[in-house]
LOMARGU-63828 format. One record per residue (C-alpha): residue number from 1; residue in one letter; y, z, x. Coordinates in pm, whole numbers, plus 50000, padded with zeros to 5 digits. Each point is the difference from the previous one (the first is absolute). Layout:
<nodes>
node tigu NUM&palo a&north Y&up Z&east X
...
</nodes>
This chain:
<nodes>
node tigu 1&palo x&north 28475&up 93461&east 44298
node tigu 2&palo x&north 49666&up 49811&east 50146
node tigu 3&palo x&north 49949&up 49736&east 49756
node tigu 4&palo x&north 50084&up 49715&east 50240
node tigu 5&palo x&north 50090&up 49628&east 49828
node tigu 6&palo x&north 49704&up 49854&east 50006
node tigu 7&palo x&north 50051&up 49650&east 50188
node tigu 8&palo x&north 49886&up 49771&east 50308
node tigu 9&palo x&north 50101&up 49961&east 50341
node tigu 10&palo x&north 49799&up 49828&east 50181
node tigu 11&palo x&north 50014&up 49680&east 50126
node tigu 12&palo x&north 49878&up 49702&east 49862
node tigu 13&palo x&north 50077&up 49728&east 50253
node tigu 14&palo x&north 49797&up 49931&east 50338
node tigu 15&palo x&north 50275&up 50051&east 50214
node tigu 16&palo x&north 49940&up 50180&east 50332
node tigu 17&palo x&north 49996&up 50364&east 50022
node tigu 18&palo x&north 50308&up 49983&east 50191
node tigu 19&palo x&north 50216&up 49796&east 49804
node tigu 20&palo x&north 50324&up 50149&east 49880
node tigu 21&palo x&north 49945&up 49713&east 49666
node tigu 22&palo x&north 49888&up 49713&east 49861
node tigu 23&palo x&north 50293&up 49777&east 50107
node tigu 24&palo x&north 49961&up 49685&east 50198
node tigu 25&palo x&north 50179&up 49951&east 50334
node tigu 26&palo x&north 50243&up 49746&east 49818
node tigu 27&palo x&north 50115&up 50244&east 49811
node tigu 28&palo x&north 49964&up 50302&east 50247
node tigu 29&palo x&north 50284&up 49786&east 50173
node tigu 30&palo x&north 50251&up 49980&east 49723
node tigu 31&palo x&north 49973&up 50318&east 49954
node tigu 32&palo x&north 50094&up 50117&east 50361
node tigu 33&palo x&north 50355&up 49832&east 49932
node tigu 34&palo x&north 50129&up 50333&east 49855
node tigu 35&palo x&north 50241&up 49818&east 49717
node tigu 36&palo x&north 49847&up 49919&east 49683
node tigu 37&palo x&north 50118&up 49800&east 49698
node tigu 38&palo x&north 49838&up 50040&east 49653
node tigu 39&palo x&north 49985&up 49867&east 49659
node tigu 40&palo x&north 49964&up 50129&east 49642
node tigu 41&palo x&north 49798&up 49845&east 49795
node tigu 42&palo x&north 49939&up 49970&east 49605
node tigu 43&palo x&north 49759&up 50317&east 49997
node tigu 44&palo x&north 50284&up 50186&east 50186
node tigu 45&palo x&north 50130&up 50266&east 49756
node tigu 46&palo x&north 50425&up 49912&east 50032
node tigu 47&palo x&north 50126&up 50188&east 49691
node tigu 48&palo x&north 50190&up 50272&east 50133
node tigu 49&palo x&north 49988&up 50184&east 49629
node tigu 50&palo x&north 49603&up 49989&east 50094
node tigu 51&palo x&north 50049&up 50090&east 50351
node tigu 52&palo x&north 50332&up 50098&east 50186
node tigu 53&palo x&north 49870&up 49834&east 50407
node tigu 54&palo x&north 49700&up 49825&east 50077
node tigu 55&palo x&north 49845&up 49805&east 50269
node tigu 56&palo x&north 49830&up 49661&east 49971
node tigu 57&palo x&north 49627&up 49996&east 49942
node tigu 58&palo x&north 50002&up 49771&east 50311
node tigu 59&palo x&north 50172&up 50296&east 50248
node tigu 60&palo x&north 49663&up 50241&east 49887
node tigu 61&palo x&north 49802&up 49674&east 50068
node tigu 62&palo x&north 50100&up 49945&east 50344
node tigu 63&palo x&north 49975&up 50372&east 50118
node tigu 64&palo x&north 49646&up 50047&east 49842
node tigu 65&palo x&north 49883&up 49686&east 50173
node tigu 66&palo x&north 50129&up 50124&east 50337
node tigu 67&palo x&north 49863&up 50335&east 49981
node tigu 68&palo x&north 49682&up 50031&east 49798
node tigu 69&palo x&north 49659&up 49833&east 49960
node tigu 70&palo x&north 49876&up 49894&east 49676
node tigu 71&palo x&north 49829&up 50295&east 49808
node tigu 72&palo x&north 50215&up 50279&east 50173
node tigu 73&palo x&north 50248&up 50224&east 49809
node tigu 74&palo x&north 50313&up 49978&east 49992
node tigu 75&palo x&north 50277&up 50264&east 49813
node tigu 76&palo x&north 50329&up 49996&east 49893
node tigu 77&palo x&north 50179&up 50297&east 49989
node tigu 78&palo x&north 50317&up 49886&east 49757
node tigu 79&palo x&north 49807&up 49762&east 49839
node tigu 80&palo x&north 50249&up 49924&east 49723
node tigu 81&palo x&north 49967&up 49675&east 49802
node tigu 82&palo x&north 49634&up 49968&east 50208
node tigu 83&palo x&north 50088&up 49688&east 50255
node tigu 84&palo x&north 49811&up 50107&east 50260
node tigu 85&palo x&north 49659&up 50062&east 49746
node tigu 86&palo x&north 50050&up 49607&east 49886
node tigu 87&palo x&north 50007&up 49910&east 50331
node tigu 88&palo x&north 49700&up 50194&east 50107
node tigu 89&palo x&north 49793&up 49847&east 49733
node tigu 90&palo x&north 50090&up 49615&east 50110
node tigu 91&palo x&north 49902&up 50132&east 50327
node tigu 92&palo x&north 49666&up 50179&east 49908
node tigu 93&palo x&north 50123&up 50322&east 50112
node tigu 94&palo x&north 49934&up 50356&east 49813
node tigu 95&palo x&north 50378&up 50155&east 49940
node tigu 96&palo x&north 50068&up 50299&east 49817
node tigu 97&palo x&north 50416&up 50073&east 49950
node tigu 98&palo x&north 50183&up 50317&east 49898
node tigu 99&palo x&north 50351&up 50053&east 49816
node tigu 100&palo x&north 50153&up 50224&east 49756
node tigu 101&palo x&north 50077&up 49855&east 49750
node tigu 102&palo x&north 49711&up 49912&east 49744
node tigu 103&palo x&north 50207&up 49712&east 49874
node tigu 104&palo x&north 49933&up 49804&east 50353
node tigu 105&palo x&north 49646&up 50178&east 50074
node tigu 106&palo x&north 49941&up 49773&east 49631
node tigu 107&palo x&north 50186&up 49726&east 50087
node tigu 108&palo x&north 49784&up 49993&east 50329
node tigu 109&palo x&north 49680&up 49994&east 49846
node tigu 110&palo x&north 50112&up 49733&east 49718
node tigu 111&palo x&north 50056&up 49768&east 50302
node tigu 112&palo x&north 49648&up 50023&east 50165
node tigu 113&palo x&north 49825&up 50010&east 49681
node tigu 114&palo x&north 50115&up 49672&east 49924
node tigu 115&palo x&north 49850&up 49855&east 50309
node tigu 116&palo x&north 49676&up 49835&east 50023
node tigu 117&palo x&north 49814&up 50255&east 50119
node tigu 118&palo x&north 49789&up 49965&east 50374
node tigu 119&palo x&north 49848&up 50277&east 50255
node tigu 120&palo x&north 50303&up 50211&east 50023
node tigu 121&palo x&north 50120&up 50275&east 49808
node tigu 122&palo x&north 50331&up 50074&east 49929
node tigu 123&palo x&north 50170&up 50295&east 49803
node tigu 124&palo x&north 50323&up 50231&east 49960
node tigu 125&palo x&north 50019&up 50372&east 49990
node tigu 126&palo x&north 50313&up 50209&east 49829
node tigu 127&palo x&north 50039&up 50267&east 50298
node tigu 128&palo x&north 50221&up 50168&east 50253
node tigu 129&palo x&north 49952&up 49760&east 50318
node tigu 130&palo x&north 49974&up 50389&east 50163
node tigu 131&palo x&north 49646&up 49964&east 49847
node tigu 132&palo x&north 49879&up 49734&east 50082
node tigu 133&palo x&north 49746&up 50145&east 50186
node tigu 134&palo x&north 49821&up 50190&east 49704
node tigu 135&palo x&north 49895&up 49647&east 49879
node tigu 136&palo x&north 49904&up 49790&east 50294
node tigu 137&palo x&north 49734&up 50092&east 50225
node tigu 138&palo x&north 50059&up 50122&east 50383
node tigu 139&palo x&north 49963&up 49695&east 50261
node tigu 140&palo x&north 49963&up 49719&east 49736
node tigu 141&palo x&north 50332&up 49826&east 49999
node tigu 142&palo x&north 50072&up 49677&east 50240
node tigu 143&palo x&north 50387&up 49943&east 49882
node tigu 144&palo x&north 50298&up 50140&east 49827
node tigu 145&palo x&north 50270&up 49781&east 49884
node tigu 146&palo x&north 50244&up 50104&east 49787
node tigu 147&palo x&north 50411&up 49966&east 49898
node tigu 148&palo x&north 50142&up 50332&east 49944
node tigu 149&palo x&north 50300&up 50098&east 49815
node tigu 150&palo x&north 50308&up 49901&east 50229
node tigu 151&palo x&north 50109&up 50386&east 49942
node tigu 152&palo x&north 50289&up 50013&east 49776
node tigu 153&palo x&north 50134&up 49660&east 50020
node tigu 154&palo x&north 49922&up 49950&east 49658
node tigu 155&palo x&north 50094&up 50312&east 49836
node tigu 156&palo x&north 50351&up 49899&east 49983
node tigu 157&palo x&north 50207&up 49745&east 49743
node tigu 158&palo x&north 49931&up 49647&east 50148
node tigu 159&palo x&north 50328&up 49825&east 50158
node tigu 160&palo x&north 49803&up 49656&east 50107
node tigu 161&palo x&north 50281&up 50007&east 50251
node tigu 162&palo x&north 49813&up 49750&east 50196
node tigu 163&palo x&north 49979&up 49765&east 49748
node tigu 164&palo x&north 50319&up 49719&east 49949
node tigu 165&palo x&north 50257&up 49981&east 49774
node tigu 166&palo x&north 49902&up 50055&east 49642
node tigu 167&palo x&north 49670&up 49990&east 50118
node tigu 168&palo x&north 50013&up 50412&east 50054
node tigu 169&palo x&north 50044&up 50028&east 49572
node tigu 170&palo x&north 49637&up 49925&east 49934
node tigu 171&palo x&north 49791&up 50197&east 49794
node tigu 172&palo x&north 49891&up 50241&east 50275
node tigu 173&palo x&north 50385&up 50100&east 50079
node tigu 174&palo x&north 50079&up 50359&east 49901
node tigu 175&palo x&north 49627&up 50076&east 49944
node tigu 176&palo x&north 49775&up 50282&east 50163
node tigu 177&palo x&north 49714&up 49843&east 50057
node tigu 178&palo x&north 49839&up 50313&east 50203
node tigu 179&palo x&north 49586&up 50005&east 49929
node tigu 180&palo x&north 50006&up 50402&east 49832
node tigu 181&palo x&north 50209&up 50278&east 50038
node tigu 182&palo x&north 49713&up 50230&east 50115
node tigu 183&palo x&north 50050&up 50219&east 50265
node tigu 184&palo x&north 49712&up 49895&east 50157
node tigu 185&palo x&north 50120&up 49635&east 50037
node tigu 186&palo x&north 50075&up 49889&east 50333
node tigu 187&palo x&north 50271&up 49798&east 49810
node tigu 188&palo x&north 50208&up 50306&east 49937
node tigu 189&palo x&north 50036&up 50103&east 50352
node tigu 190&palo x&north 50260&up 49930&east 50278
node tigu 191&palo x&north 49879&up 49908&east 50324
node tigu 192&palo x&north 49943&up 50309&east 50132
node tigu 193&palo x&north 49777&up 50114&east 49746
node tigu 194&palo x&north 49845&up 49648&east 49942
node tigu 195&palo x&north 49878&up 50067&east 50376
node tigu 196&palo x&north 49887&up 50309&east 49924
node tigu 197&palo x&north 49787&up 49888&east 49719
node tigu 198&palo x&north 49864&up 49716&east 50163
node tigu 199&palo x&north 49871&up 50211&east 50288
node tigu 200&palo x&north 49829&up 50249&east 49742
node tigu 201&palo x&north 49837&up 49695&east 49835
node tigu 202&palo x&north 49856&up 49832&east 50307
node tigu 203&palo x&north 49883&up 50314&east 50187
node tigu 204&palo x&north 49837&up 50126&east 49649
node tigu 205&palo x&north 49850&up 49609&east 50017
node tigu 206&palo x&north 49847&up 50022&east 50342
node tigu 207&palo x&north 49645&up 50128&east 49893
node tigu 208&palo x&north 49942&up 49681&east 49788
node tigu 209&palo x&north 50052&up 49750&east 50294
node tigu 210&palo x&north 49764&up 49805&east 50221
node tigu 211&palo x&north 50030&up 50015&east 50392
node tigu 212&palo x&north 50238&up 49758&east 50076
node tigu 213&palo x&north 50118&up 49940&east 49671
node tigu 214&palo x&north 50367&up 49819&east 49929
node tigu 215&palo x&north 50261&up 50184&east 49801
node tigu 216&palo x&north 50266&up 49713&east 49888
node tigu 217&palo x&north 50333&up 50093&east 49829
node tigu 218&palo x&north 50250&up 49789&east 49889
node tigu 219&palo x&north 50302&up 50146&east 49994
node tigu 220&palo x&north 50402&up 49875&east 49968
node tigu 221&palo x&north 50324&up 50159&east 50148
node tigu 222&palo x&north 50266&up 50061&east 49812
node tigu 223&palo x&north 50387&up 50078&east 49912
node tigu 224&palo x&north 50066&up 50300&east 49860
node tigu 225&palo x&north 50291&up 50152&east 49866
node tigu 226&palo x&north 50200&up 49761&east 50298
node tigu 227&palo x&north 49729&up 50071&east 50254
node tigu 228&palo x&north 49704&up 49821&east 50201
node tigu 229&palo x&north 49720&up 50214&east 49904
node tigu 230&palo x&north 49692&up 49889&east 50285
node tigu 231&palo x&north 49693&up 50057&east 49727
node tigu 232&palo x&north 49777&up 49813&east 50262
node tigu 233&palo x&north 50090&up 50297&east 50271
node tigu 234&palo x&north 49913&up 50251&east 49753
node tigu 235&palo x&north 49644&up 49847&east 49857
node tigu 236&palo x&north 49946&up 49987&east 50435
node tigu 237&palo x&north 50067&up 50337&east 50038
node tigu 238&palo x&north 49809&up 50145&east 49724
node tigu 239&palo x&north 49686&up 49799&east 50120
node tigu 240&palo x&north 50064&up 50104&east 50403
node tigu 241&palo x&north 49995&up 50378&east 49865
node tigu 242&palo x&north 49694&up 49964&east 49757
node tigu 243&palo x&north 49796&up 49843&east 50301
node tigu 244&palo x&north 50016&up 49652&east 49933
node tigu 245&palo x&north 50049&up 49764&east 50315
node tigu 246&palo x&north 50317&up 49774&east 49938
node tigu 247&palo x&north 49841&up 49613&east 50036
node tigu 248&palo x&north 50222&up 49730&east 49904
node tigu 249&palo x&north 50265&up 49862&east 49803
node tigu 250&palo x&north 50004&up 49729&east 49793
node tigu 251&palo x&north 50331&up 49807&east 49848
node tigu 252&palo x&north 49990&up 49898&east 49659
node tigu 253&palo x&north 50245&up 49725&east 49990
node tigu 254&palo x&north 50130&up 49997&east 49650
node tigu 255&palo x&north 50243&up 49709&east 50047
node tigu 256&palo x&north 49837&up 49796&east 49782
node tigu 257&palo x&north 49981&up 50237&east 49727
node tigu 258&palo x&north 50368&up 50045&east 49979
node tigu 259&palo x&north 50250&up 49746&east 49834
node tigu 260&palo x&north 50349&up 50022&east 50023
node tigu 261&palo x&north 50106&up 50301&east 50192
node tigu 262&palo x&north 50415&up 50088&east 49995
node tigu 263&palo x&north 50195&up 50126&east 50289
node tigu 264&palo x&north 49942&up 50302&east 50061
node tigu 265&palo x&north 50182&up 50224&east 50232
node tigu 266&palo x&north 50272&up 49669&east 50136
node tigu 267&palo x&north 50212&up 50034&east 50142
node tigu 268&palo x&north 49999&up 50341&east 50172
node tigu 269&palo x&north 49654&up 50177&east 49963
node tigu 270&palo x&north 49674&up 49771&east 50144
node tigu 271&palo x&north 49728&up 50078&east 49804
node tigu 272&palo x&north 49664&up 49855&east 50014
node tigu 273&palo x&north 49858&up 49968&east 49657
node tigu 274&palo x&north 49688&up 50200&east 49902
node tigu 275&palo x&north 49880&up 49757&east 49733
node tigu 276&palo x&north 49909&up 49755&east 50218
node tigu 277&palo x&north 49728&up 50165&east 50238
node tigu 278&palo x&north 49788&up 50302&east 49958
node tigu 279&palo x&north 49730&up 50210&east 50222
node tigu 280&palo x&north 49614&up 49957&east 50038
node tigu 281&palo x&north 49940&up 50316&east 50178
node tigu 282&palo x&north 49628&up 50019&east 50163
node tigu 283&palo x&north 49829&up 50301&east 50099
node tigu 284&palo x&north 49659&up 50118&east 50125
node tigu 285&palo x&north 49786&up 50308&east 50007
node tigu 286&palo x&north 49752&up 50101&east 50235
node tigu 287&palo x&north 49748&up 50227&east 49854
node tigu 288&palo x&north 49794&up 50099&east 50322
</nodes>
């Protein structure tokens, strides 16, 4: 396949050459204090029946602003219910995204449709994140942001265990709420093979990037089956091995997110609960 997506990247800001963004300083410095807060908002998609995990339209915002220049492209590999495309068009940025499932590549598109539209471009493809590279040109992409499936965590009957009381019996208790049962979901996979498949993805991906360019994941840790399972060592050691330098990482302090948390684990087993933080993982690539 040569028939490239047929979209913009350059800038359209008169930034200096050098400059990793558009930011201001102001906001340069906020962002060096590696623990950020967020907030949903009413064009946030929050029905799980539409879409089991999302992010907040202002998480893509911040990331896009710190990394990219107005005009530039931006991708999302798992772009599910197409965050990271709404935020790229309030940001002027060209985004294309990439899932699975047509149901979300639709969804996606419904979402940027509806917005007034400006300079940017922004679309979803139904593909294989392996290739990702058949549709977007070599040496034209700026930044990838993207939430991946957590592995399995969600292929499994929901206990809300970290929910209180008879808060646990909502209507997600007892539910799979797992994005497909293909095998080519990185949803289906235990960590081992979730690394696996990352580092297939992202060395398959290289091609497409710009020198320079920032790969961000966000990514979660998890209990499974009784056991810490470190998904934040795994997406780092997938990236190390597909040639991606290991940058930063970034906090996502959920705290304010999360309402009424139960005991968990008191009074003989300390465990620090996963809903309230997650991981902004930032990587670069050198090209030459």
């Amino acid at each position: 396949m040569s028939d490239f997506i047929q979209i913009e990247n350059s800038r359209l800001c008169d930034c200096h050459k050098g400059y990793l963004s558009c930011i201001e300083a102001r906001n340069w410095m906020k962002n060096q204090i590696g623990v950020w807060e967020f907030m949903y908002e009413p064009r946030d998609v929050r029905d799980k029946n539409i879409h089991p995990a999302v992010f907040p339209i202002s998480m893509a915002k911040r990331v896009i602003e710190q990394f990219s220049h107005k005009g530039e492209l931006v991708i999302d590999p798992f772009v599910g219910s197409g965050t990271t495309l709404v935020a790229a068009h309030d940001l002027e940025r060209n985004a294309v995204g990439f899932d699975l499932k047509q149901e979300y590549v639709n969804l996606a598109n419904s979402r940027v449709a509806s917005e007034v539209s400006n300079r940017s471009k922004q679309i979803a493809v139904c593909t294989d994140a392996r290739d990702i590279s058949n549709y977007i040109a070599p040496n034209t992409v700026k930044l990838s942001f993207t939430s991946p499936p957590y592995a399995n965590i969600l292929n499994r009957q929901r206990k809300n265990k970290s929910r209180r009381g008879d808060l646990r019996y909502n209507e997600q208790f007892g539910k799979i709420e797992q994005y497909s049962q293909d095998s080519r979901d990185l949803g289906t996979r235990d960590a081992d093979d979730f690394e696996n498949a990352i580092y297939e993805i992202y060395l398959a991906m290289k091609p497409i990037f710009q020198d320079k360019a920032h790969i961000i994941i966000n990514i979660t840790d998890a209990w499974i089956d009784g056991k810490r399972v470190p998904l934040h060592i795994n997406i780092i050691n997938a990236l190390k091995k597909a040639g991606y330098e290991f940058r930063n990482t970034i906090i996502w302090d959920r705290r304010n997110l999360v309402n009424r948390i139960g005991i968990f684990g008191w009074p003989s087993s300390y465990i620090t609960m996963g809903t309230t933080f997650e991981y902004i993982l930032d990587f670069t690539l050198s090209t030459k």
